[in-house]
VODREN-973620 format. One record per residue (C-alpha): x, y, z; residue number from 1; residue in one letter. Coordinates in Angstrom, 1 decimal, padded with zeros to 4 digits. Layout:
N
- u,v,w,num,residu
- X,Y,Z,NUM,a
...
//
This chain:
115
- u,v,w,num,residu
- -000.9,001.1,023.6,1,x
- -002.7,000.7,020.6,2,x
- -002.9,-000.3,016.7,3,x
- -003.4,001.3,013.9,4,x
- -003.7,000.7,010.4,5,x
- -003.1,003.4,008.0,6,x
- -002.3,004.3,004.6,7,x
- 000.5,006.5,003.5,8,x
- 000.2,007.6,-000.2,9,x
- 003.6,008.8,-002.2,10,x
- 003.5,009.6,-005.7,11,x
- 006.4,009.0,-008.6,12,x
- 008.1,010.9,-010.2,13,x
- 010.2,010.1,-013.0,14,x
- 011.6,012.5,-014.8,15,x
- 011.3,012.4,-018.4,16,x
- 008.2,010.5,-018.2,17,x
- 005.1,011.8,-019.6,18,x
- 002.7,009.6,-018.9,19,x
- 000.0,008.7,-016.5,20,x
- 000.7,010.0,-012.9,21,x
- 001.7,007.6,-010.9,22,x
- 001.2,007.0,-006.8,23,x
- 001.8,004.0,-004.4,24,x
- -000.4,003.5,-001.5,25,x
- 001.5,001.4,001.3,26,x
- -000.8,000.3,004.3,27,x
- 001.4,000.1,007.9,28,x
- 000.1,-001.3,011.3,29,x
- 001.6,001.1,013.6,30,x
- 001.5,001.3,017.4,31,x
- 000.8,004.5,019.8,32,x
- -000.7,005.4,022.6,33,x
- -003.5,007.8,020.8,34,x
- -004.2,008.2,017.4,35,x
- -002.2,012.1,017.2,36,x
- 000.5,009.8,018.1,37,x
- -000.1,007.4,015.4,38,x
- -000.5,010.0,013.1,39,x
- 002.9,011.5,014.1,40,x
- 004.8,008.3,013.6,41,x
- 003.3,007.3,010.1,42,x
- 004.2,011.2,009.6,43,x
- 007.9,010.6,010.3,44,x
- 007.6,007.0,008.5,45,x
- 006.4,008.4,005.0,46,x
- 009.2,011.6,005.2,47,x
- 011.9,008.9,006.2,48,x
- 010.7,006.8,003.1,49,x
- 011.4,009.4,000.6,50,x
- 013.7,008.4,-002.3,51,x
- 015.6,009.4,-005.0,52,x
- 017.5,007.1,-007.5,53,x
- 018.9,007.0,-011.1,54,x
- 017.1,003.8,-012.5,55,x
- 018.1,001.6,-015.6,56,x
- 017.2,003.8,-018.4,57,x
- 019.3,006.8,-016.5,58,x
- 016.0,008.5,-015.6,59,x
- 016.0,010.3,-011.9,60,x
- 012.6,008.4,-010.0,61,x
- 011.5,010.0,-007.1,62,x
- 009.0,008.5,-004.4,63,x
- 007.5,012.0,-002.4,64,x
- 005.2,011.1,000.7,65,x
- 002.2,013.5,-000.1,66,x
- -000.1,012.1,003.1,67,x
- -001.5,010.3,005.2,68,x
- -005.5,010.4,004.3,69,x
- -006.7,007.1,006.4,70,x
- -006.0,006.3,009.5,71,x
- -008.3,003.4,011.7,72,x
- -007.9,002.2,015.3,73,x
- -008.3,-001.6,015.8,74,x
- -009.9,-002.5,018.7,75,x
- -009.4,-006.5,018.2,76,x
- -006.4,-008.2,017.0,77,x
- -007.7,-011.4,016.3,78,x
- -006.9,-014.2,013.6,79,x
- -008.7,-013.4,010.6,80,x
- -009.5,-009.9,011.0,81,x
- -010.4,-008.3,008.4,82,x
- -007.9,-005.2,008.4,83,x
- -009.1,-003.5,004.7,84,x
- -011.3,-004.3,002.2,85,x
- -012.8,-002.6,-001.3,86,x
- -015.0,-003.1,-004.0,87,x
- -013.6,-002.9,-007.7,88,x
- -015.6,-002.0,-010.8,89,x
- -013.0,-002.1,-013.8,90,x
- -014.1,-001.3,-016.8,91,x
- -013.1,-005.1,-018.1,92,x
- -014.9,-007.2,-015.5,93,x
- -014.2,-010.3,-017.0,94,x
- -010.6,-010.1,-017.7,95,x
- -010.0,-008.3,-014.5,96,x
- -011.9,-011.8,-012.6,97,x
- -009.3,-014.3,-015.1,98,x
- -006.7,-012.2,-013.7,99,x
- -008.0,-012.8,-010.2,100,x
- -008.5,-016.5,-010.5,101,x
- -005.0,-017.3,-012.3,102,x
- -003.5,-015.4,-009.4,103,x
- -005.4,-017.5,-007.1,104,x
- -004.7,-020.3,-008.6,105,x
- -000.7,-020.0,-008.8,106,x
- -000.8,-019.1,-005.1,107,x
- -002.5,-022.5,-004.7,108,x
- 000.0,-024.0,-007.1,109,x
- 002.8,-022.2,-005.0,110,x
- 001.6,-023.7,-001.7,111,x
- 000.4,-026.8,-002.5,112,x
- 001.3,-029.2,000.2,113,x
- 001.1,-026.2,002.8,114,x
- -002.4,-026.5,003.3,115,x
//
């Protein structure tokens, strides 16, 4: 057997709702013995994980698994693997870092003592 981690990508629906589109990417570690078989779990994972609810402002929200576009064997489980990674270029660089390091900073703040 082996591990996988993979993405599977649903996109939201509310009705009534006009504005941006919107999607949610959800990474999974999943175990198989081949990567077909991988692929056919995170396949039945994203269709099981298909909803439909009324929320607060009486508005029907659907979450609809559309795929599964990446899919990457690890060789290594190890502590401190690094599983995914990306590079960022927002348009507002220097809020986007304040937003980073206030984040960091209530994590710390949060676990302070844990360390």
């Amino acid at each position: 057997m082996s591990w996988y981690l993979a993405s599977l990508v649903f996109q939201i629906h509310i009705s009534a709702h006009h504005t941006k589109q919107q999607f949610e990417t959800q990474w999974r570690l999943v175990e198989a013995e081949t990567e077909k078989g991988a692929y056919e779990k995170l396949q039945l994972l994203g269709l099981q994980e298909q909803d439909s609810f009324i929320n607060d402002k009486n508005q029907i929200v659907q979450w609809e698994y559309i795929g599964t576009p990446n899919i990457q064997k690890l060789d290594n489980l190890n502590d401190g693997i690094k599983l995914l990674s990306n590079i960022n270029a927002p348009e507002e660089g220097i809020q986007y870092r304040s937003f980073i390091v206030e984040k960091s900073k209530a994590n710390e703040m949060k676990y302070e003592g844990f360390v």
